[in-house]
FIDREN-48094 format. One record per atom (N, C-alpha, C, CB): x, y, z; residue in one letter. Coordinates in steps of 0.02 Angstrom, whole numbers, padded with zeros to 5 digits, always signed. Glycine has a CB too. Example, Ala and Ser with C-alpha at 12.3 -4.5 7.8 and 13.67 -1.06 7.14 Angstrom:
+00660-00284+00390A/+00615-00225+00390A/+00660-00165+00390A/+00565-00224+00452A/+00642-00112+00354S/+00684-00053+00357S/+00645+00002+00394S/+00704-00030+00286S/
***
This chain:
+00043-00059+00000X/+00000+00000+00000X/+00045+00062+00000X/-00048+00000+00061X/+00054+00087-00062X/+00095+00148-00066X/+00062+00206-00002X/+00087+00181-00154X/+00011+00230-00003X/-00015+00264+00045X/+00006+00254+00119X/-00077+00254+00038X/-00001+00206+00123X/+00034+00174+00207X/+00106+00178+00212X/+00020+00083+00224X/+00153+00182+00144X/+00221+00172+00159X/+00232+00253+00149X/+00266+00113+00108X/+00196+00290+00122X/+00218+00375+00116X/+00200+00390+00202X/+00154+00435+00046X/+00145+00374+00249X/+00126+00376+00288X/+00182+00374+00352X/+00081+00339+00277X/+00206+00319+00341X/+00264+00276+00387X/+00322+00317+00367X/+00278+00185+00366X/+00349+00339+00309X/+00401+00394+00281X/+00383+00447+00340X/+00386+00427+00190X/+00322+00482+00338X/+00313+00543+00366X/+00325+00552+00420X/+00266+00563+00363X/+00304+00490+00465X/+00318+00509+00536X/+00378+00436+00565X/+00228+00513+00587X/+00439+00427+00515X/+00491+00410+00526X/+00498+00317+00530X/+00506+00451+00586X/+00449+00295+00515X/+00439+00214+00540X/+00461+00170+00492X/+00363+00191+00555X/+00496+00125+00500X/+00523+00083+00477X/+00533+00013+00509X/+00567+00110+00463X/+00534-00015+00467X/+00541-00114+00496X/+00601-00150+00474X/+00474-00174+00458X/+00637-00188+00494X/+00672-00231+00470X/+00681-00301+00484X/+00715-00209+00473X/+00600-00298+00479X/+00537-00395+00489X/+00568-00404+00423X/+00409-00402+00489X/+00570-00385+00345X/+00546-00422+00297X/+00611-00465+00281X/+00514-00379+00238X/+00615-00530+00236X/+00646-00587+00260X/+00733-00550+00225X/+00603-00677+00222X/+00709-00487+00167X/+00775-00461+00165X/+00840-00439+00186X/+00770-00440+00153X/+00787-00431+00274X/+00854-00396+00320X/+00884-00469+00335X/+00829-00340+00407X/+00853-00516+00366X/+00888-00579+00383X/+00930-00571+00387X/+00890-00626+00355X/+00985-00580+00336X/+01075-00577+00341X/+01090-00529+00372X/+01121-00569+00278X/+01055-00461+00362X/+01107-00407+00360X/+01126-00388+00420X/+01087-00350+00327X/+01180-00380+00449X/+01227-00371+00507X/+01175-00320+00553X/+01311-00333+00481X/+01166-00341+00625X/+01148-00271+00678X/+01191-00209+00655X/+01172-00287+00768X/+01254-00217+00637X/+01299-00136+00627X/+01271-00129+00546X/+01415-00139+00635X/+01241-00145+00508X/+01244-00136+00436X/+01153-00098+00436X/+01265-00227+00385X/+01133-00127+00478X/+01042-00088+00506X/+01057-00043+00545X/+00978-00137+00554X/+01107-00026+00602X/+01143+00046+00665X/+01136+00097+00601X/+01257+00037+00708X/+01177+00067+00539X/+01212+00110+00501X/+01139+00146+00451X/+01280+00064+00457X/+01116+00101+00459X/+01037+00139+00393X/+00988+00193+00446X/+00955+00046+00355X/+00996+00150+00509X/+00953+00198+00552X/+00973+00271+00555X/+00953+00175+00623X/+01063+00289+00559X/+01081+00345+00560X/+01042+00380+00522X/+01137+00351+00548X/+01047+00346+00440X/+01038+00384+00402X/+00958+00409+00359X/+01085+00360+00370X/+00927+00372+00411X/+00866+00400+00389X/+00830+00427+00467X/+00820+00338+00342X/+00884+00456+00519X/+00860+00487+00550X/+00825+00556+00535X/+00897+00484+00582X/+00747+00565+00553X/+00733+00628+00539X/+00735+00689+00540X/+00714+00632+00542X/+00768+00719+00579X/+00787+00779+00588X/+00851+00787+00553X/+00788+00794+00655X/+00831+00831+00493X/+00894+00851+00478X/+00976+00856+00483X/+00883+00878+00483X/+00951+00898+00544X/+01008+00947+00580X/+01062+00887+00614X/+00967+01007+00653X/+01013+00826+00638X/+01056+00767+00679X/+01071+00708+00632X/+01011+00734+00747X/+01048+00735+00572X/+01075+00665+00510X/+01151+00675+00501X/+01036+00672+00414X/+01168+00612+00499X/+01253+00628+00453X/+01257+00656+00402X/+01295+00573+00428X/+01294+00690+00401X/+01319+00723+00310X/+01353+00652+00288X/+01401+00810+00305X/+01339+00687+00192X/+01389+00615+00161X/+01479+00624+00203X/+01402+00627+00041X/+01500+00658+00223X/+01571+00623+00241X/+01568+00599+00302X/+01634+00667+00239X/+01527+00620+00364X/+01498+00593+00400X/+01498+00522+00377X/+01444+00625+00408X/+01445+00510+00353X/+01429+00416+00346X/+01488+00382+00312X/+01353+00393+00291X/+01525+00437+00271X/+01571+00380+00250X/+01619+00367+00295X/+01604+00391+00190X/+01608+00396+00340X/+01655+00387+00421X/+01643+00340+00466X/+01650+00443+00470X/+01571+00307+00449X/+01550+00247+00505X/+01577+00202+00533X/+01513+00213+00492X/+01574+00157+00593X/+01606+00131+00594X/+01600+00060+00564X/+01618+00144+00641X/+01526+00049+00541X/+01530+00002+00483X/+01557+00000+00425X/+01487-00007+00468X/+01544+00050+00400X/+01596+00070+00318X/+01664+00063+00339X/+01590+00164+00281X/+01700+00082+00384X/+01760+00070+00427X/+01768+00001+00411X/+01753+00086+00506X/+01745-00049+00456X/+01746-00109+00454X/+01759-00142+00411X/+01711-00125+00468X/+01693-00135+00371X/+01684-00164+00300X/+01750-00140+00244X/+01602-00133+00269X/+01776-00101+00251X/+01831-00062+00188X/+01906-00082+00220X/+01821+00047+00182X/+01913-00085+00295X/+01987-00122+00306X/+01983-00211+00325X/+02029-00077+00380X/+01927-00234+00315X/+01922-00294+00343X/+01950-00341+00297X/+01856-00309+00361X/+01912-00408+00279X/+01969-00442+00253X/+01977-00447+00185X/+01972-00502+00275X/+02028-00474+00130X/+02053-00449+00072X/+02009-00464+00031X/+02113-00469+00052X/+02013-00420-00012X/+01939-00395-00064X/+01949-00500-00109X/+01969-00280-00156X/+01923-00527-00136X/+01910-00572-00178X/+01963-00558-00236X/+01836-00570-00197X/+01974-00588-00268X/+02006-00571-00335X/+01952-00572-00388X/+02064-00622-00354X/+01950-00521-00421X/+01897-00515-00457X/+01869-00580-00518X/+01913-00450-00486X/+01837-00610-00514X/+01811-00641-00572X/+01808-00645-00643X/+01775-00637-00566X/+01866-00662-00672X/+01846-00653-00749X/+01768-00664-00777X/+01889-00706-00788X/+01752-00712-00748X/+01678-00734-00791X/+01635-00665-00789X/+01626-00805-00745X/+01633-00643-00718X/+01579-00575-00701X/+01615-00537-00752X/+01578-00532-00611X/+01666-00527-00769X/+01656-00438-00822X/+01648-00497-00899X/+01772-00352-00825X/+01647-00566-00889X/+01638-00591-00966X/+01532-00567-00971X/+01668-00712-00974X/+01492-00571-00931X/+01449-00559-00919X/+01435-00491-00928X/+01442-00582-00876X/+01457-00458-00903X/+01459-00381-00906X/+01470-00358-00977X/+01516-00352-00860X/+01524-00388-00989X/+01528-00378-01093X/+01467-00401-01105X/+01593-00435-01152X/+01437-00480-01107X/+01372-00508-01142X/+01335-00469-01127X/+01345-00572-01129X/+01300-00465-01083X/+01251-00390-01062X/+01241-00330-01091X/+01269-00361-01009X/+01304-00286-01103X/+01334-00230-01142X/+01291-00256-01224X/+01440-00233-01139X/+01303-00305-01235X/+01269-00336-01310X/+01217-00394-01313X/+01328-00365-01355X/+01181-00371-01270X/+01116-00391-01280X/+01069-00345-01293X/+01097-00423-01232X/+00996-00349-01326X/+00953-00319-01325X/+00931-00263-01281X/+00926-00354-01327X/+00895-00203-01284X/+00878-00163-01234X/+00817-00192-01197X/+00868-00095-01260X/+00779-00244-01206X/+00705-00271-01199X/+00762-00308-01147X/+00645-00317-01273X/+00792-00359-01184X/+00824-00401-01102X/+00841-00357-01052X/+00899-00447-01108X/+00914-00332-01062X/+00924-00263-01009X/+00876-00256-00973X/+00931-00195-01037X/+00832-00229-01005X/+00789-00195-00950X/+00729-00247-00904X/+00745-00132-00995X/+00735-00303-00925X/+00686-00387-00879X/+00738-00387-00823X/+00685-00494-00933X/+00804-00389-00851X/+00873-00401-00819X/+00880-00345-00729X/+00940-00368-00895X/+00861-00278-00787X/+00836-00264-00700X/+00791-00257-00668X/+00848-00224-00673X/+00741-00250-00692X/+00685-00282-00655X/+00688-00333-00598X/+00651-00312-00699X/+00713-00398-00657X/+00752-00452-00613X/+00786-00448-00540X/+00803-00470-00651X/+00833-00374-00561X/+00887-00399-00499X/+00856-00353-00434X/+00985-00375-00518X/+00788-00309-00455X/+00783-00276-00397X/+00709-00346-00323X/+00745-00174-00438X/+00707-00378-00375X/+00682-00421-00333X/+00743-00493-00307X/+00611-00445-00375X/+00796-00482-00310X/+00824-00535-00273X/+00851-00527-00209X/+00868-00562-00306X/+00860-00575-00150X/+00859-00568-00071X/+00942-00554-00069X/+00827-00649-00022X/+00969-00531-00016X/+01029-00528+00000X/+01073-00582-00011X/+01031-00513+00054X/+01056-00638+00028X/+01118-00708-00001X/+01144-00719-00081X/+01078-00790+00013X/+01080-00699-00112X/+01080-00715-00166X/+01126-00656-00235X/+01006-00728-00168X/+01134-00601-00195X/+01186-00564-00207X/+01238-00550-00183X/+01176-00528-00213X/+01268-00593-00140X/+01306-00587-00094X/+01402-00585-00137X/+01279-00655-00039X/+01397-00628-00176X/+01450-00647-00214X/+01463-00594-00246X/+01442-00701-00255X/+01402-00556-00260X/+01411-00494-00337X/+01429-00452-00297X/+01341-00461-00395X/+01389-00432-00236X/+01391-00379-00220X/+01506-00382-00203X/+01318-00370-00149X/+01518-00421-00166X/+01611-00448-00164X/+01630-00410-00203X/+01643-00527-00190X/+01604-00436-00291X/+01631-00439-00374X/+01632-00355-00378X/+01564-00486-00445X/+01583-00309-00353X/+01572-00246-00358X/+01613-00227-00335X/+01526-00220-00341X/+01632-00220-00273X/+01696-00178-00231X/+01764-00206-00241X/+01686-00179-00148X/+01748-00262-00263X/+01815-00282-00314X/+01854-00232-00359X/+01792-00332-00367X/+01790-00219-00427X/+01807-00177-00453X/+01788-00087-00460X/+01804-00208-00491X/+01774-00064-00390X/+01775-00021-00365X/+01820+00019-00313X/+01738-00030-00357X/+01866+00020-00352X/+01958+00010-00322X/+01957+00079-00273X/+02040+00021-00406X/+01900+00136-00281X/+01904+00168-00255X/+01858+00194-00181X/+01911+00189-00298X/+01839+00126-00190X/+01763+00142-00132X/+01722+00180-00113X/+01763+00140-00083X/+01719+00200-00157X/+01664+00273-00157X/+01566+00247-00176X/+01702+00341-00246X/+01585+00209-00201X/+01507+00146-00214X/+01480+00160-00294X/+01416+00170-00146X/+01533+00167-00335X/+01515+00159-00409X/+01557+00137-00460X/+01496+00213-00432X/+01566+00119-00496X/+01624+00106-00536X/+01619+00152-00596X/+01630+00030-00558X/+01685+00167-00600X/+01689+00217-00652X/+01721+00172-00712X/+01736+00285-00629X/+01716+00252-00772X/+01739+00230-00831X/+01826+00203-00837X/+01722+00289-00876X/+01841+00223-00807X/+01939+00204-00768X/+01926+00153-00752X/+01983+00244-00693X/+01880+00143-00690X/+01909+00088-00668X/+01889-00002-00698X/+01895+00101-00598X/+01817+00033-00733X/+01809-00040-00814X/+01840-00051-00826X/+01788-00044-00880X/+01872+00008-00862X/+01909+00021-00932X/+01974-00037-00905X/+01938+00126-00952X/+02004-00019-00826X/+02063-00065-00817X/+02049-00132-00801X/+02105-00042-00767X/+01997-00127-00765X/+01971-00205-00757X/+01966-00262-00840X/+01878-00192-00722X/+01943-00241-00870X/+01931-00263-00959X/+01971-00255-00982X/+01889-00234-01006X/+02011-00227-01016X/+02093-00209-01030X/+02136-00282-00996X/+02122-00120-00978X/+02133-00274-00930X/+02184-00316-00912X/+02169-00392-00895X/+02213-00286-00858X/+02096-00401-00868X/+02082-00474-00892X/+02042-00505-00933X/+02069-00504-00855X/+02023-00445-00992X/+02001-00510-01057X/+02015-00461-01101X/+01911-00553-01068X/+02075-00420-01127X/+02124-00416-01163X/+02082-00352-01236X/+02150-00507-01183X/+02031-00321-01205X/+02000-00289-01218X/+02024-00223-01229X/+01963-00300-01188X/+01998-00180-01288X/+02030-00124-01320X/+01991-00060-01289X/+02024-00130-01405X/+02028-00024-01250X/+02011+00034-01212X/+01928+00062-01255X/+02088+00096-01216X/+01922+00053-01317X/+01874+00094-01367X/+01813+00047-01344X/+01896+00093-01464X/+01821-00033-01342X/+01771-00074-01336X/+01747-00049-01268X/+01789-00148-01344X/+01800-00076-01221X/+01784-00054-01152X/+01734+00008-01119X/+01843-00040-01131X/+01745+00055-01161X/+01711+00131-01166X/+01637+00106-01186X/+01752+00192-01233X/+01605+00068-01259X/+01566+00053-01258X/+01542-00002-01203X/+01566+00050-01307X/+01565-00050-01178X/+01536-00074-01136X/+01508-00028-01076X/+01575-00119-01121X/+01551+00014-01055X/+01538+00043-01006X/+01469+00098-00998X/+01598+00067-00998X/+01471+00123-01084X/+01414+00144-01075X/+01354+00122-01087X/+01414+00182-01092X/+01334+00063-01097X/+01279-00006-01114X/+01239+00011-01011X/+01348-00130-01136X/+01300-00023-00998X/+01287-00045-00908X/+01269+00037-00875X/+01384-00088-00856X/+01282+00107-00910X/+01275+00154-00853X/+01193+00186-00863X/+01341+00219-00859X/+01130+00138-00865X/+01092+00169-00887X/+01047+00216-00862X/+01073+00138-00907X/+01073+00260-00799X/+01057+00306-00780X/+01099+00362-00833X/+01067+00303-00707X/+01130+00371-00865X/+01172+00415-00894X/+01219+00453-00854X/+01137+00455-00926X/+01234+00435-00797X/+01279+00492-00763X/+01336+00468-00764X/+01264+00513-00694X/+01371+00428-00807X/+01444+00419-00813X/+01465+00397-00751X/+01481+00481-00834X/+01415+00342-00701X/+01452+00302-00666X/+01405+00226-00668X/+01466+00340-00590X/+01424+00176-00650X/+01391+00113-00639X/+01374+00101-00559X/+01440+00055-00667X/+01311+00109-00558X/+01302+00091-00472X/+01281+00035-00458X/+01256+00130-00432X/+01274+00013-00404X/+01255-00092-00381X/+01202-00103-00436X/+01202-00119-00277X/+01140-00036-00422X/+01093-00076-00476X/+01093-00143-00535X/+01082-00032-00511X/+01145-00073-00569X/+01153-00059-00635X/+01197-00146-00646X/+01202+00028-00652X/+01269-00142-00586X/+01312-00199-00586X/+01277-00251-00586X/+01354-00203-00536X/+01237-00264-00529X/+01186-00328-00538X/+01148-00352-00588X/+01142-00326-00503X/+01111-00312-00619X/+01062-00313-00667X/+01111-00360-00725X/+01033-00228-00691X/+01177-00337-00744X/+01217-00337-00792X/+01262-00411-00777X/+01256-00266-00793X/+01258-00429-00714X/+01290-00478-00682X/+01239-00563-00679X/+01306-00439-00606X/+01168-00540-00691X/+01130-00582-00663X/+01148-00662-00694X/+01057-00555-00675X/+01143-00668-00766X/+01164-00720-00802X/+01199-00769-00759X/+01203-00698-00857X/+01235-00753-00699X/+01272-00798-00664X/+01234-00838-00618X/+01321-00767-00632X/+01161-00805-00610X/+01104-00828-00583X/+01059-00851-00560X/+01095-00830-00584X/+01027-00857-00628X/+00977-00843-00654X/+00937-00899-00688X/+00993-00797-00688X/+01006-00943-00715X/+01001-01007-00765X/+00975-01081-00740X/+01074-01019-00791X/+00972-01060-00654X/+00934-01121-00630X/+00887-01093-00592X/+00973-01175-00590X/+00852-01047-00582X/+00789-01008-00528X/+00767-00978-00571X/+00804-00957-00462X/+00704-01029-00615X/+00631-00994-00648X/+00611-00961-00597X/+00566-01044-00674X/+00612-00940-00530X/+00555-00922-00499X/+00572-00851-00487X/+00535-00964-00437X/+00637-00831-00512X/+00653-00779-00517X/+00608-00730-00578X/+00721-00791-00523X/+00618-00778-00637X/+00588-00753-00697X/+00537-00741-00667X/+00582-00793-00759X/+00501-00789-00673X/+00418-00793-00657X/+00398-00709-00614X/+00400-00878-00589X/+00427-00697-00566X/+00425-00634-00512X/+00449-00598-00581X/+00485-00632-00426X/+00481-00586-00604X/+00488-00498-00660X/+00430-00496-00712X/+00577-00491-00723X/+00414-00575-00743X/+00366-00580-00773X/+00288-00561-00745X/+00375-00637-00789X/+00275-00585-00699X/+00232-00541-00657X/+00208-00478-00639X/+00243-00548-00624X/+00273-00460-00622X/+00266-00377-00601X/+00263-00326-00688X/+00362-00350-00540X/+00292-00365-00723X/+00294-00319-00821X/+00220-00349-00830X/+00374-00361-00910X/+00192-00410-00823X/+00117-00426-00819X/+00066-00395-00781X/+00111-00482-00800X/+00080-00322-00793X/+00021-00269-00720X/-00060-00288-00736X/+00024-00150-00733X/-00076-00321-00773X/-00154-00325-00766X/-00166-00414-00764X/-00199-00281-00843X/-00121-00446-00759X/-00130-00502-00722X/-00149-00548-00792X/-00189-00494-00655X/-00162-00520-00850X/-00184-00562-00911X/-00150-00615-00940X/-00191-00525-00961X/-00079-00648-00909X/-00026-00712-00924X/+00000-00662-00985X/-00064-00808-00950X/-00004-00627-01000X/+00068-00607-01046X/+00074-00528-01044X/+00062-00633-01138X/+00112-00521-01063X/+00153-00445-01073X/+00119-00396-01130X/+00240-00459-01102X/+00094-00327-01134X/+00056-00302-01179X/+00120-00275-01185X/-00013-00267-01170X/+00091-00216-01240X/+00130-00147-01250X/+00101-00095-01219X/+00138-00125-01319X/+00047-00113-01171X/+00032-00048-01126X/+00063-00086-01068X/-00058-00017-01114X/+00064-00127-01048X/+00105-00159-00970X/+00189-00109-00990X/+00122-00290-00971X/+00207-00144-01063X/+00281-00084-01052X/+00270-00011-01046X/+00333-00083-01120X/+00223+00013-01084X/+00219+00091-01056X/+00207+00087-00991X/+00162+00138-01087X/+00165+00055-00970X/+00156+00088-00890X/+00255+00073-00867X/+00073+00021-00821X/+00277+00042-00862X/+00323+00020-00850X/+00406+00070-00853X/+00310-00034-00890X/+00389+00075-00914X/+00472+00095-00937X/+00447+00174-00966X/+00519+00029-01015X/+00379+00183-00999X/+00374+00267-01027X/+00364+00237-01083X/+00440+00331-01023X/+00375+00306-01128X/+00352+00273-01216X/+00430+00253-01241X/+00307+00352-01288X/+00475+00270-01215X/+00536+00221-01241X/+00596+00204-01172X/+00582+00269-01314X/+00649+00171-01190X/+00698+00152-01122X/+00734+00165-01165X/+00707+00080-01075X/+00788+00200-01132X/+00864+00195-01165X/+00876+00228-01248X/+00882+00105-01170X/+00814+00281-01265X/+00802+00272-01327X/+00788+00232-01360X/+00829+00282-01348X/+00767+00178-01337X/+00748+00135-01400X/+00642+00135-01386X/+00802+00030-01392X/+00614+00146-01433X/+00523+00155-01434X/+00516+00064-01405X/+00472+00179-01548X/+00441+00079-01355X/+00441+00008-01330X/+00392-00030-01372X/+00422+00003-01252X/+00386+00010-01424X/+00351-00049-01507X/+00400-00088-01515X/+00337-00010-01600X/+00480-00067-01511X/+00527-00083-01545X/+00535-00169-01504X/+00592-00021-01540X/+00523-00135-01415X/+00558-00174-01391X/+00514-00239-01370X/+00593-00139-01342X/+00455-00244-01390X/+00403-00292-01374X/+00418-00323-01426X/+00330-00274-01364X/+00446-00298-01505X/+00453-00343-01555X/+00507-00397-01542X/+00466-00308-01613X/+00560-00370-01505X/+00620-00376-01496X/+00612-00459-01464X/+00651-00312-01450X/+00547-00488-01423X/+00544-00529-01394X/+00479-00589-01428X/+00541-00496-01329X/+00438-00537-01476X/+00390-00571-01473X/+00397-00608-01542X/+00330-00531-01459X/+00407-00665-01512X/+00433-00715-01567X/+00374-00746-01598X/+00482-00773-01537X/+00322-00762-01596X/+00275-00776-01620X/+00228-00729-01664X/+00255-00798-01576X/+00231-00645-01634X/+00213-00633-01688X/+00134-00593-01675X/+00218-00700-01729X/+00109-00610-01600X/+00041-00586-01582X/+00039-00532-01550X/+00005-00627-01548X/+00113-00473-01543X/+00091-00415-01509X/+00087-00429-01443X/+00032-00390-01531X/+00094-00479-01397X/+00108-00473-01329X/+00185-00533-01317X/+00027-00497-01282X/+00189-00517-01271X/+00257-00554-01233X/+00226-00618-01190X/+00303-00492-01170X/+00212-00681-01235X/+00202-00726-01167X/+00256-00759-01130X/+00161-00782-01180X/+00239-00799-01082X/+00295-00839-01053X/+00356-00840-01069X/+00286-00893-01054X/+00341-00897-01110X/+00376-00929-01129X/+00435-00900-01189X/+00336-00975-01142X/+00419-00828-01215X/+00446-00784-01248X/+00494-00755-01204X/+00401-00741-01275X/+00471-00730-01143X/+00496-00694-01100X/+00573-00734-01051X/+00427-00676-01057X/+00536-00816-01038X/+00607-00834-01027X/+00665-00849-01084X/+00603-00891-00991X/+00623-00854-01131X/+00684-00863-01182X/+00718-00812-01201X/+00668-00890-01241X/+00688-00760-01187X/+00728-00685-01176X/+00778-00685-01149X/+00700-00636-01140X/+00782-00693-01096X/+00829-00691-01020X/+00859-00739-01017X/+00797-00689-00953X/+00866-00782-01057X/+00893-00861-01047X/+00947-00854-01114X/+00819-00938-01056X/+00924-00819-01155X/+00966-00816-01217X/+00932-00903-01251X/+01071-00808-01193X/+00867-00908-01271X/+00822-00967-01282X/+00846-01022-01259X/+00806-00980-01346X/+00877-01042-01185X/+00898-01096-01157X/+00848-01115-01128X/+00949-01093-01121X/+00816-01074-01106X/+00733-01105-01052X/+00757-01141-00999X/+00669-01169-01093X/+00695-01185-00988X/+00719-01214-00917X/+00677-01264-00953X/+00703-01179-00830X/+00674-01329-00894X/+00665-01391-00917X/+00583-01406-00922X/+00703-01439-00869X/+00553-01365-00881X/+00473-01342-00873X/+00436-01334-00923X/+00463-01283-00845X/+00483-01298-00958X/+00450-01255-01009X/+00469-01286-01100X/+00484-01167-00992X/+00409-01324-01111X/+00403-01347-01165X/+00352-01357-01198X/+00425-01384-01164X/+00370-01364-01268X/+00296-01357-01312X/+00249-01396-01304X/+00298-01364-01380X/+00258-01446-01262X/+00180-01500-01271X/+00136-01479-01194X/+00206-01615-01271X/+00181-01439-01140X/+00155-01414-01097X/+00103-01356-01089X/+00196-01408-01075X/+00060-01370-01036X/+00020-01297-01038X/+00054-01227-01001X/-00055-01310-00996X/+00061-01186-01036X/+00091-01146-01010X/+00028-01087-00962X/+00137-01120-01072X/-00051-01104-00955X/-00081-01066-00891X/-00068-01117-00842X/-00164-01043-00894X/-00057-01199-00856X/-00024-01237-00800X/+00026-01218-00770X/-00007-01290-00813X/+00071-01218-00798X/+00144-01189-00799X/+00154-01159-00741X/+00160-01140-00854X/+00100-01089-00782X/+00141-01035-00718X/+00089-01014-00652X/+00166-00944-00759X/+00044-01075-00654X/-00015-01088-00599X/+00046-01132-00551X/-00102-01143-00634X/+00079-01179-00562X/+00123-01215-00531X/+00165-01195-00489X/+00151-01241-00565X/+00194-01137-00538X/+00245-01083-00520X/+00240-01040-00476X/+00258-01050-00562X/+00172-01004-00485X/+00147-00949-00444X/+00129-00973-00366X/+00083-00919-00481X/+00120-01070-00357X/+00089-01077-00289X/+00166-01104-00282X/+00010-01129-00270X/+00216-01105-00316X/+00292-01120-00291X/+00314-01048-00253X/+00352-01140-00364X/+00310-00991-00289X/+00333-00952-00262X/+00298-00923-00172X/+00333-00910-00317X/+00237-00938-00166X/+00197-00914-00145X/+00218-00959-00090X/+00137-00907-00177X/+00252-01010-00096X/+00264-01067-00021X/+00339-01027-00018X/+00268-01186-00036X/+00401-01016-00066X/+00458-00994-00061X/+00454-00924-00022X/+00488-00994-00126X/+00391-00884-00029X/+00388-00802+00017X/+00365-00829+00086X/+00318-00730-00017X/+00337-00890+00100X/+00299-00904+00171X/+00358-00925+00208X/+00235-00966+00173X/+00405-00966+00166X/+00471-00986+00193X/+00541-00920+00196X/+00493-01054+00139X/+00506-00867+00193X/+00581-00815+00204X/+00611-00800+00140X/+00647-00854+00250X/+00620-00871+00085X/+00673-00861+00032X/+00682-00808-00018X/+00672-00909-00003X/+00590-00777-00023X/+00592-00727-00076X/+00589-00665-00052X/+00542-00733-00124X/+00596-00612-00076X/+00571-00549-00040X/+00513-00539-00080X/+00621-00483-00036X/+00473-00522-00024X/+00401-00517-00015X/+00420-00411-00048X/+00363-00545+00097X/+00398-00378-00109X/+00427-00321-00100X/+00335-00295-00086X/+00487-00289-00172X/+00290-00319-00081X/+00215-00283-00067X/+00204-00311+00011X/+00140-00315-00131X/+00250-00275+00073X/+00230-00293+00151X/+00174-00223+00148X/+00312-00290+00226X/+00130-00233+00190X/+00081-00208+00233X/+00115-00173+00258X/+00046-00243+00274X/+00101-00094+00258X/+00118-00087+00329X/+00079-00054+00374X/+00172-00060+00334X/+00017-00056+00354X/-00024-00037+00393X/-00050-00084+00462X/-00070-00024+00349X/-00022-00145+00460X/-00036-00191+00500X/+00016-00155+00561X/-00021-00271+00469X/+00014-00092+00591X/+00030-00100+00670X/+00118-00102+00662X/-00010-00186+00710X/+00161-00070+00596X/+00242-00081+00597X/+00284-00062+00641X/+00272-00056+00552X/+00309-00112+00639X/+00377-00094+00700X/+00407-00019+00700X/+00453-00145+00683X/+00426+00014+00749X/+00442+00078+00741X/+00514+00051+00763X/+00397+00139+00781X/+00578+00081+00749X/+00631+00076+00775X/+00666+00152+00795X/+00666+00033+00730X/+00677+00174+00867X/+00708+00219+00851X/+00788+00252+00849X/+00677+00239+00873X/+00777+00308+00822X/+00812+00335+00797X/+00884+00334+00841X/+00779+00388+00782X/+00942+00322+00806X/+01012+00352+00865X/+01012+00409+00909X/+01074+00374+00827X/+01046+00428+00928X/+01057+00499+00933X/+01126+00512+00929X/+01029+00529+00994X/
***
């Protein structure tokens, strides 16, 4: 209920019930409380927070991972894929739980040599260059594929979204959840008004006539299923999903899979109530 969560904004309330916080450290929730303390005047400034003693922690603690070739081989594939995938891709990654980014999120500050929480065009450019032998010019285009806010930096979003392929390739139930939420009137497939409501009349410059064609392999003007994982899969699918199957079975199967996986913690639930009575936590001082 958007209304209830502008509500809870206003007079400072916040929860950290939903199964997302799970992992996340008591000092890593100290550290969010600072910062959405309400009063102004007693919030940290940005150099403030970058002074915490969690960010502390977290930035001298123990040695960063060695970065992953495969993740920036991904990051190139991504860079040259479709703008219709891209953009499922993040959709995708804003519904996945903490564990399940846990590795990427490593892969990010890996190559975020400067810890400031974005990766720049430098620091791609050296990452690609030096482990998959890549020409500063390519690199530049990759870099600007992944920055699709336009501000000439790459933030987690953006990294994840671009990273997911590492995934993705065994958890339909991931799909199924982006497919859903691009499915806003609940009709089993994807219109070209579900993408306007969605993305505007184009993403990235490209018109979303363009980009519904981009997927719709059959040919009827909407995005079903089974179009949609073969999108995101690069037409590998999953083992579910085949032609002699019903696909309103399918994702009837699917939908009471996911629906036991949110009762069990695993998914994030992103539509909590919060009108049900929310935990208030307060503020530091």
């Amino acid at each position: 209920d958007e209304q209830a969560i502008l509500r809870s904004v206003r007079a400072g309330k916040y929860s950290f019930s939903a199964p997302v916080w799970y992992d996340v450290s008591f000092e890593a929730k100290q550290f969010i409380v600072r910062l959405l303390t309400k009063d102004p005047s007693r919030r940290p400034s940005c150099m403030e927070a970058l002074q915490d003693p969690w960010l502390q922690k977290t930035r001298s603690g123990d040695q960063m991972p060695p970065l992953d070739t495969s993740v920036l081989e991904n990051l190139h594939h991504f860079a040259a894929a479709g703008v219709m995938k891209r953009a499922a891709l993040g959709l995708i990654a804003m519904t996945m739980s903490t564990p399940q980014v846990r590795q990427l999120e490593e892969q990010f500050r890996a190559l975020d040599k400067d810890g400031n929480g974005v990766i720049t065009l430098e620091e791609l450019t050296n990452a690609l260059t030096e482990k998959l032998n890549m020409s500063r010019e390519e690199a530049r285009t990759v870099f600007s594929k992944l920055d699709v806010t336009g501000d000439h930096e790459i933030h987690y979003s953006e990294f994840l979204a671009a990273s997911l392929e590492l995934h993705i390739a065994d958890n339909e139930s991931l799909i199924l959840d982006a497919f859903r939420k691009m499915d806003r009137d609940g009709s089993g497939s994807i219109s070209l008004e579900n993408l306007r409501t969605i993305l505007g009349e184009d993403y990235m410059g490209t018109r979303i006539e363009e980009l519904l064609k981009e997927c719709d392999i059959n040919g009827d003007g909407q995005i079903q299923y089974e179009e949609f994982v073969a999108l995101v899969t690069d037409g590998r699918g999953f083992d579910s999903v085949s032609e002699t199957s019903n696909p309103r079975e399918r994702e009837n199967s699917l939908v009471k899979e996911m629906k036991t996986l949110e009762r069990l913690g695993t998914i994030v639930d992103s539509e909590v109530d919060e009108e049900n009575n929310p935990p208030t936590i307060k503020n530091d001082q």
